[in-house]
C-alpha positions as CSV (number, residue, x, y, z in Angstrom):
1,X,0.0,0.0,0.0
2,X,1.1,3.6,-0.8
3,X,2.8,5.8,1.9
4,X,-0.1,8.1,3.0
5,X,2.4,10.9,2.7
6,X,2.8,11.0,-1.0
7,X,0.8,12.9,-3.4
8,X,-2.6,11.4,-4.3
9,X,-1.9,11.5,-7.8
10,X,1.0,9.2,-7.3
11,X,-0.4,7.1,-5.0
12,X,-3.5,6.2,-6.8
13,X,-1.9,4.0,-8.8
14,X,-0.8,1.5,-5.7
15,X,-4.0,1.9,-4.0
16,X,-5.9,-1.2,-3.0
17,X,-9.0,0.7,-3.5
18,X,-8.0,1.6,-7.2
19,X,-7.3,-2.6,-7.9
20,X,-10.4,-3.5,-6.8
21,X,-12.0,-0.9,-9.0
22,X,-9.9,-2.8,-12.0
23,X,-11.2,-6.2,-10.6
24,X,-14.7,-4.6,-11.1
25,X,-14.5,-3.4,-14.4
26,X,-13.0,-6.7,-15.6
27,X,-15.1,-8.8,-14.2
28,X,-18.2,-6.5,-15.1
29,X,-17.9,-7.2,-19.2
30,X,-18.1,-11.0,-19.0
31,X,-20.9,-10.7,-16.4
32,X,-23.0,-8.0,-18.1
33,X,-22.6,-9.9,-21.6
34,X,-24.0,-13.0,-19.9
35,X,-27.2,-10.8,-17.9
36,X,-28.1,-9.1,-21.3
37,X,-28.0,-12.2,-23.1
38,X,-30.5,-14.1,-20.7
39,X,-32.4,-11.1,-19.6
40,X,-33.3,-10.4,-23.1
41,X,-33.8,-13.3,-24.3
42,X,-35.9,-14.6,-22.3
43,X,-38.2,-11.6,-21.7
44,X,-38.3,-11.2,-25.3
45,X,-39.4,-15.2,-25.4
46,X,-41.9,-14.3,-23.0
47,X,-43.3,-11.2,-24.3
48,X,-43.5,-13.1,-28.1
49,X,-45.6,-15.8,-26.0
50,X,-47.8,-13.6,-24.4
51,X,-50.6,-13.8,-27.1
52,X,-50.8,-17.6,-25.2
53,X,-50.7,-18.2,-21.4
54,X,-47.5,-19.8,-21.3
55,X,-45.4,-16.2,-22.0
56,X,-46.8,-15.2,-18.4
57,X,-44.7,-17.4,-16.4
58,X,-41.9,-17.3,-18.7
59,X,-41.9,-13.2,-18.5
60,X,-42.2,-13.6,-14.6
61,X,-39.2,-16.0,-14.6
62,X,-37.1,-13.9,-16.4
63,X,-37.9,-10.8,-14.2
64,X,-37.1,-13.2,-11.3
65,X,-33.9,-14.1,-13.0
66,X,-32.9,-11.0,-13.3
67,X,-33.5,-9.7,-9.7
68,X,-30.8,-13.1,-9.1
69,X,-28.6,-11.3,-11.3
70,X,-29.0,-7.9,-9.1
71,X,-28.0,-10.1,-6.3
72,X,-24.4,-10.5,-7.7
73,X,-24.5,-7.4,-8.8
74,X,-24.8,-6.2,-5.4
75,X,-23.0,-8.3,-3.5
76,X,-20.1,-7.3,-6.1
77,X,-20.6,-3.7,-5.5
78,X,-20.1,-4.5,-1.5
79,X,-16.9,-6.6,-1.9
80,X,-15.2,-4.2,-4.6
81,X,-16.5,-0.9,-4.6
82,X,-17.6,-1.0,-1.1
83,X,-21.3,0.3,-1.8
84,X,-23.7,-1.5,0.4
85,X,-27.2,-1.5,-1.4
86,X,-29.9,-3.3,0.5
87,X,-31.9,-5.5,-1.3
88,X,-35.6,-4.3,-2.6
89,X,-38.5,-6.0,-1.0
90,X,-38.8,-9.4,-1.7
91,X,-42.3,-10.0,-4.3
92,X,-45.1,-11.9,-2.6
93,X,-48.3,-12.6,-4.1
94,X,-51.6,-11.8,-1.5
95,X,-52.8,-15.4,-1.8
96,X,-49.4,-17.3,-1.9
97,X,-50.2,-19.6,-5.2
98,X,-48.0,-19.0,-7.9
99,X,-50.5,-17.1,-10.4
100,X,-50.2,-15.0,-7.6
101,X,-46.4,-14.5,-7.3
102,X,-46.5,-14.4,-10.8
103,X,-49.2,-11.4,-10.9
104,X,-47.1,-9.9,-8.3
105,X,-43.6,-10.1,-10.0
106,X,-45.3,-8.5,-13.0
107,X,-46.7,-5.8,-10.9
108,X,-43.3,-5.4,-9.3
109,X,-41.2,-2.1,-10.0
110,X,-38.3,-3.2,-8.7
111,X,-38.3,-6.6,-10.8
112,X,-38.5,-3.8,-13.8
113,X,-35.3,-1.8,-13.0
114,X,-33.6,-5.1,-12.3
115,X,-34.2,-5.8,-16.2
116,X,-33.3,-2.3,-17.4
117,X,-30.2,-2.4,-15.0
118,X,-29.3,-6.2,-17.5
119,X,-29.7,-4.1,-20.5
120,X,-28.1,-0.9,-20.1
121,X,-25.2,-2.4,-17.9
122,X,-24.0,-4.8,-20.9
123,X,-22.8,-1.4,-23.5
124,X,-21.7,0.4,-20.4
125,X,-19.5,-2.6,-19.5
126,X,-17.8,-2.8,-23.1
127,X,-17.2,1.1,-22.8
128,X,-15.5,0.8,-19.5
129,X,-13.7,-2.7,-20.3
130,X,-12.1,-1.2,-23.5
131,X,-10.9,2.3,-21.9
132,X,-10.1,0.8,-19.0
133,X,-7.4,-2.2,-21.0
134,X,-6.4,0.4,-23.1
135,X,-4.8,2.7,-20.8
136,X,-4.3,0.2,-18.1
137,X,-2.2,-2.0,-20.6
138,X,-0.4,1.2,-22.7
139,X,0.0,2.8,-19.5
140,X,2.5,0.0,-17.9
141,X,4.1,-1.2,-21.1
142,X,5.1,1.9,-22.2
143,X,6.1,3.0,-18.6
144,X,8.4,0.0,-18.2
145,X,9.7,0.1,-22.0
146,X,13.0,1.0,-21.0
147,X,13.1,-2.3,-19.2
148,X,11.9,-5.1,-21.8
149,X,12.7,-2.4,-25.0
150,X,16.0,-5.5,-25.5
151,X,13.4,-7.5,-26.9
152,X,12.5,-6.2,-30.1
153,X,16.5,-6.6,-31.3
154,X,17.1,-10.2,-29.5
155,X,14.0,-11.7,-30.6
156,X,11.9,-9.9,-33.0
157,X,14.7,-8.8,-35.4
158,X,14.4,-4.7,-34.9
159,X,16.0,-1.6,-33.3
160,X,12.5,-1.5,-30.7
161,X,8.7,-0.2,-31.3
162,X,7.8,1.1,-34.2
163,X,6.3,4.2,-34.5
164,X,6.4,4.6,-38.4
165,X,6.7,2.8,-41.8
166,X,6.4,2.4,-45.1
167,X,8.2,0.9,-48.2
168,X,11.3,3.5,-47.8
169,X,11.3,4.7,-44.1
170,X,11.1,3.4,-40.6
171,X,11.3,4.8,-37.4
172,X,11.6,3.2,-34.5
173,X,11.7,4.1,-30.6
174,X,15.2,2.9,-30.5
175,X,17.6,5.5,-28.6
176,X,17.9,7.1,-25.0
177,X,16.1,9.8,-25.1
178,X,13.0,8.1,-27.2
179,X,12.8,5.7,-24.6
180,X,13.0,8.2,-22.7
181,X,10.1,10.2,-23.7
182,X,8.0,6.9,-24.2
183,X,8.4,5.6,-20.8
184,X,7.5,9.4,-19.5
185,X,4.3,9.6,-21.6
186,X,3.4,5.8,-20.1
187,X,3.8,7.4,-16.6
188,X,1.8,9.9,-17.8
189,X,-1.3,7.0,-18.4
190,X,-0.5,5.2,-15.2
191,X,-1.1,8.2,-12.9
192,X,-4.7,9.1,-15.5
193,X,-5.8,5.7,-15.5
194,X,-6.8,5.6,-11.7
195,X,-8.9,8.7,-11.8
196,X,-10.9,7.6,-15.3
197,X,-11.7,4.6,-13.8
198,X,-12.7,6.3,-10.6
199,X,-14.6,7.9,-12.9
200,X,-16.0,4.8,-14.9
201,X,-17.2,3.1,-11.7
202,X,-18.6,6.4,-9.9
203,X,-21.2,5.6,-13.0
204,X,-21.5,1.8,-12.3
205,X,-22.7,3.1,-8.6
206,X,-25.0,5.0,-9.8
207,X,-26.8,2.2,-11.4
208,X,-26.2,0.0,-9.0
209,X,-27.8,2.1,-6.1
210,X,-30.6,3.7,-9.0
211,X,-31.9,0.2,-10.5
212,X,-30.9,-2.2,-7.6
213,X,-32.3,-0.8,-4.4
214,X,-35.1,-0.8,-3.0
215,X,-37.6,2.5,-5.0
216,X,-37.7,5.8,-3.0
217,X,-41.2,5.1,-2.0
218,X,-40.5,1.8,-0.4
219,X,-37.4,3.3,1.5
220,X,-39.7,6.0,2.7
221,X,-42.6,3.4,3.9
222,X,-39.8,1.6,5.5
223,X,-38.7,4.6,7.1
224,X,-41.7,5.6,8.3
225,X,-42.8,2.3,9.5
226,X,-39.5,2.4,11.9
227,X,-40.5,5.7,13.0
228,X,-44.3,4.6,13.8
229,X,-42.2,1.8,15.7
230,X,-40.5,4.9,18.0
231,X,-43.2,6.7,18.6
232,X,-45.4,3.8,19.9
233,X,-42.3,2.6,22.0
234,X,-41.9,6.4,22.9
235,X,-45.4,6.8,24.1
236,X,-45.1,3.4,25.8
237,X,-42.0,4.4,27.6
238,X,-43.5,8.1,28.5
239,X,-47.1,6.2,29.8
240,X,-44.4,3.8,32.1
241,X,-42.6,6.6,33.1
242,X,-46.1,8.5,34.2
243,X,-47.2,6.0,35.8
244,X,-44.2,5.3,38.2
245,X,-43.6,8.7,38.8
246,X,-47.2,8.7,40.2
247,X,-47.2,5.5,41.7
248,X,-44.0,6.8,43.7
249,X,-44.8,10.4,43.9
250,X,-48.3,11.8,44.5
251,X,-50.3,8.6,44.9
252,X,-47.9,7.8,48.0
253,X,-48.1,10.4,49.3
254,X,-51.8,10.8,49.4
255,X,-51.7,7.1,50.4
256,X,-50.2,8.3,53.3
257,X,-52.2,11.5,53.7
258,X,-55.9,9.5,53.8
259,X,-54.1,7.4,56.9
260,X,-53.0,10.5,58.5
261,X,-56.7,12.1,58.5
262,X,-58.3,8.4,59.1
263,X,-56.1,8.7,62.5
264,X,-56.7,12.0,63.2
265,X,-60.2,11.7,62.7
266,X,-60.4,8.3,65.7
267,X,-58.5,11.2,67.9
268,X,-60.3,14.0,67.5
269,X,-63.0,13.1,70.6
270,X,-60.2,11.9,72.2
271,X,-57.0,14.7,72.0
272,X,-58.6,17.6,70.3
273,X,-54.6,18.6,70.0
274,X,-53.3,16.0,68.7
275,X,-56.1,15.8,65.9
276,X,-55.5,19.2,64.7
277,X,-51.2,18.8,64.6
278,X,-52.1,15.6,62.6
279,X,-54.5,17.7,60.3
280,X,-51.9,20.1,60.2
281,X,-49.3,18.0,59.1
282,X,-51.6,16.3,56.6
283,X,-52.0,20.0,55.1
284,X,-48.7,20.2,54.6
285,X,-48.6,17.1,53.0
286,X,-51.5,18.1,50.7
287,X,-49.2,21.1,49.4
288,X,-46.4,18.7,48.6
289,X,-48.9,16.3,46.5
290,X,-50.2,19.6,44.6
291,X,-46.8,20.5,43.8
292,X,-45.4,17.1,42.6
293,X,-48.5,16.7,40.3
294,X,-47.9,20.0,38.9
295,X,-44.3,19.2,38.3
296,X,-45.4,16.6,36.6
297,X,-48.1,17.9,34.2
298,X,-45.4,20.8,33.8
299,X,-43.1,17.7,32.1
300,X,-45.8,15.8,30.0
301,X,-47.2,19.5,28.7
302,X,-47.3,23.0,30.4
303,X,-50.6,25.0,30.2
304,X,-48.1,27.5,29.8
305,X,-47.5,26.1,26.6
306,X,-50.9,26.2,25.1
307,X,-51.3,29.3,26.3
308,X,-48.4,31.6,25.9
309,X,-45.9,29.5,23.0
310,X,-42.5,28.3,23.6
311,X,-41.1,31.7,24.6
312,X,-42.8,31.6,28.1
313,X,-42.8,28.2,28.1
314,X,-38.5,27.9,27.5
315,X,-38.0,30.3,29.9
316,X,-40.4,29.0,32.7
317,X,-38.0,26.0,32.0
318,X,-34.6,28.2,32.2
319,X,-35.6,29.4,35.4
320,X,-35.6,26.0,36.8
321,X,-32.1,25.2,35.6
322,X,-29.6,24.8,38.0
323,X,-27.5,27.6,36.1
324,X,-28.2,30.7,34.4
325,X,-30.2,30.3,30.9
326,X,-30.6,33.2,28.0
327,X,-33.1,32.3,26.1
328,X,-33.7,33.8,22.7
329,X,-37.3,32.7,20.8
330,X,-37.5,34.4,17.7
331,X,-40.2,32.7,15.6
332,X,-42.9,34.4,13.2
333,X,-45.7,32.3,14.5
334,X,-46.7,29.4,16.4
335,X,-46.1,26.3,14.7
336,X,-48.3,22.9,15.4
337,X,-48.9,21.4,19.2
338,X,-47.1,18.3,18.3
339,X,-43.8,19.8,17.0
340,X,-44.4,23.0,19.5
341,X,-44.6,19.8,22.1
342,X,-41.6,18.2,21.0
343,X,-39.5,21.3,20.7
344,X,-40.4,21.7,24.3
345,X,-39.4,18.7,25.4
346,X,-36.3,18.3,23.5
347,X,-35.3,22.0,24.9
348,X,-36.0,20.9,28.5
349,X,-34.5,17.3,28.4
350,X,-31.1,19.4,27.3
351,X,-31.4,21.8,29.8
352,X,-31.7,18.7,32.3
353,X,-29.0,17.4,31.1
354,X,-26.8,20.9,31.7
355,X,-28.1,20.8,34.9
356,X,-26.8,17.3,36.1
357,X,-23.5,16.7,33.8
358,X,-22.5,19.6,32.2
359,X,-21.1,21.2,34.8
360,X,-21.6,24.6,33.2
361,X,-21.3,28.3,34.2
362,X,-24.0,29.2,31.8
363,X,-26.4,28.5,29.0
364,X,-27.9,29.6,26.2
365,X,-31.2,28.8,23.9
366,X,-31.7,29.3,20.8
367,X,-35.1,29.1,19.1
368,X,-35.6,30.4,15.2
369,X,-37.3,29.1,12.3
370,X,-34.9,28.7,8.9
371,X,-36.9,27.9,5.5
372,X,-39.2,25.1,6.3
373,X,-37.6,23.8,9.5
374,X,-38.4,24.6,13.4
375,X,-34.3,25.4,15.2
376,X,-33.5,24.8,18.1
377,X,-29.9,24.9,19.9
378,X,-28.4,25.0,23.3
379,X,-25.2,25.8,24.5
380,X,-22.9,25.7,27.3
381,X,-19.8,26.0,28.5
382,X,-19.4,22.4,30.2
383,X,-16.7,20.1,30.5
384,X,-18.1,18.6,27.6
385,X,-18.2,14.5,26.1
386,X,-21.8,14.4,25.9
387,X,-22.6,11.6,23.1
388,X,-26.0,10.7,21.0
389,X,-24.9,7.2,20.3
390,X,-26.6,4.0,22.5
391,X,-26.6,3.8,25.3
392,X,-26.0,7.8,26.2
393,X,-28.9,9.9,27.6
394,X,-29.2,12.1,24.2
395,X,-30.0,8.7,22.2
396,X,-33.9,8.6,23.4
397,X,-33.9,12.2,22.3
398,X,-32.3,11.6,18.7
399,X,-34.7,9.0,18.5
400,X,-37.9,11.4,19.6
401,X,-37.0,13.7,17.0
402,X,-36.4,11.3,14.2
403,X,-39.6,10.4,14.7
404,X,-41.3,13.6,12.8
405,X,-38.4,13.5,10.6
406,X,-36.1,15.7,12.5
407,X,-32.3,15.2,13.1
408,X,-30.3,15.9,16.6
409,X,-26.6,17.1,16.0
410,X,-24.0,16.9,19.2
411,X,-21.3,18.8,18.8
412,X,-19.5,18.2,22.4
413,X,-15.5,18.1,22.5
414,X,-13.9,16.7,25.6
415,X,-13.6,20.0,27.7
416,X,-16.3,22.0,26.2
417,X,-17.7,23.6,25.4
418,X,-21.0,21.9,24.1
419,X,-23.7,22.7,20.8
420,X,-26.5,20.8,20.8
421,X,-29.1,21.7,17.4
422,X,-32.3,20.5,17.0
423,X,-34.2,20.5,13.7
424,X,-37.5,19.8,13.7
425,X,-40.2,20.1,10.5
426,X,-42.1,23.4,10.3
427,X,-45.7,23.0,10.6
428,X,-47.5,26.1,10.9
């Protein structure tokens, strides 16, 4: 492998990543001669039999054969080019019988771009075979022609190549400085060749991941299935968390209170005094239930909130924060009670977080709207290390705000200080 500290034209040459791109190429022409072949003969079999039943299962084989062949395409785009394209979904007819699958492998897009990937990969193959021999091989021989140029006159009966010649005249590539020049010029193709074929494979990956993968609609039903997934385990988690907050919190503690009074009621006949400390105490009690209930409806979602926006809302939430919090809301209206709900919590789970690891002076919060797209950010000046990956505290959050198609970027340096953006979709 190539020192790292050379030039990247000269190492491209050496690079393991440049010889697997050859292996591709190579390998591509024999392979994409033998998919167009099949492919099109057998859909063109099928099509010519479709006037009778029996070119509907021969048309549904061959788009079955060719979603094989996108299989080894696939996997030799992961081995060579390192591209990773997942598979589309796999074709299922609704009943399971096999007029079904057939219907259904018909019906299939996918099974489609598979066979258009066959035909236009076989004349992209030959394109990229030829340029790629041609300067690969002129390239190297002429490069090293000053070190097998003794042939020509020991074996083949002349001075070396020859460049010209006709009945009168030759001229050959014969003295220093023509072998010289020639191996110069093959240097010249050695350090090109790399960066066409970079060039001729960028295009093979862009069939491969256009034709091969699963369509942009599937991807985004995928995508949003996985997201319904996180918001139903989201809810789940919030309706656990509720619950065990109250089960621990307030319904204790009024557990406790109804004892209190029960007592205090069997003594009132008895110790009038006693009674009235107990009611007392049970007051006081009452006041602590209030306020831990309010704590927690302030967490699931403020009525200050629905009533006054995030501004009041975010700075109800700073003042809580164990250190000083600017807070900066500068948005042209209200946007909807589920992403004004989310940007609440996201902004308060942070500020939590500041409070219990951040072990900052100060922070900031930042709230604007950009295009179509809801901002938030907030800032200290921490020790820093705070990570969004499994297992950390932010990944529940990156997940929350994937969820409505948002994203959740950390920027946090050992020793601070840390930047934590939010974006969130704009839904007025």
């Amino acid at each position: 492998m190539a020192s790292p500290r050379l030039p990247a034209a000269i190492r491209a040459p050496f690079e393991a990543r440049t010889w697997r791109a050859l292996g591709y190429v190579l390998i591509g022409l024999p392979l994409g001669v033998c998919w167009f072949a099949l492919s099109v003969a057998f859909v063109a079999t099928g099509a010519g039999l479709l006037i009778t039943f029996l070119g509907v299962p021969i048309l549904a084989g061959a788009l079955a054969m060719c979603r094989g062949f996108g299989a080894v395409e696939r996997a030799r785009a992961r081995a060579l080019l390192d591209l990773d394209v997942k598979a589309p979904e796999p074709v299922r007819g609704k009943t399971g019988g096999a007029f079904s699958w057939m219907g259904a492998m018909l019906k299939s897009g996918a099974s489609w771009r598979h066979l258009l990937y066959a035909v236009l990969h076989m004349p992209w193959a030959v394109f990229g075979f030829s340029v790629t021999v041609a300067l690969w091989a002129w390239g190297w021989s002429l490069f090293t022609y000053p070190l097998w140029q003794w042939v020509f006159p020991t074996w083949v009966g002349q001075d070396g190549i020859q460049l010209y010649g006709d009945a009168t005249h030759q001229m050959y590539l014969d003295n220093s400085f023509e072998v010289a020049v020639t191996s110069l010029i093959g240097l010249l193709f050695v350090l090109v060749g790399p960066w066409v074929l970079r060039g001729i494979v960028a295009v093979d990956r862009l069939l491969v991941s256009g034709l091969l993968g699963p369509s942009r609609l599937a991807s985004r039903v995928t995508e949003l299935e996985s997201d319904r997934g996180v918001v139903v385990d989201t809810a789940a988690a919030d309706l656990r968390r509720i619950e065990r907050d109250l089960h621990d919190g307030p319904q204790a503690r009024l557990a406790s209170l109804a004892m209190d009074l029960g007592l205090a009621k069997e003594k009132l006949a008895e110790d009038p005094k006693a009674a009235a400390a107990m009611v007392d105490e049970a007051h006081g009690e009452v006041k602590v239930a209030l306020q831990e209930l309010r704590d927690l409806a302030r967490v699931i979602h403020p009525a200050v909130l629905t009533d006054r926006g995030l501004d009041a809302a975010l700075s109800s939430v700073a003042s809580r924060c164990a250190v000083p919090v600017s807070v900066d809301v500068d948005l042209p209206a209200r946007p909807v009670a589920s992403i004004e709900g989310i940007a609440y919590f996201t902004v308060s789970e942070l500020l939590q977080n500041v409070s219990r690891h951040a072990r900052a002076r100060r922070a900031w919060v930042d709230v604007w709207r950009a295009g179509d797209r809801l901002m938030l950010q907030v800032r200290d000046d921490g020790v820093g290390g705070a990570e969004a990956a499994a297992g950390h505290s932010l990944a529940g959050l990156v997940e929350r705000v994937g969820a409505v198609d948002g994203v959740l970027a950390v920027d946090s340096p050992v020793g601070g200080p840390t930047t934590i953006t939010a974006e969130l979709p704009w839904r007025a």
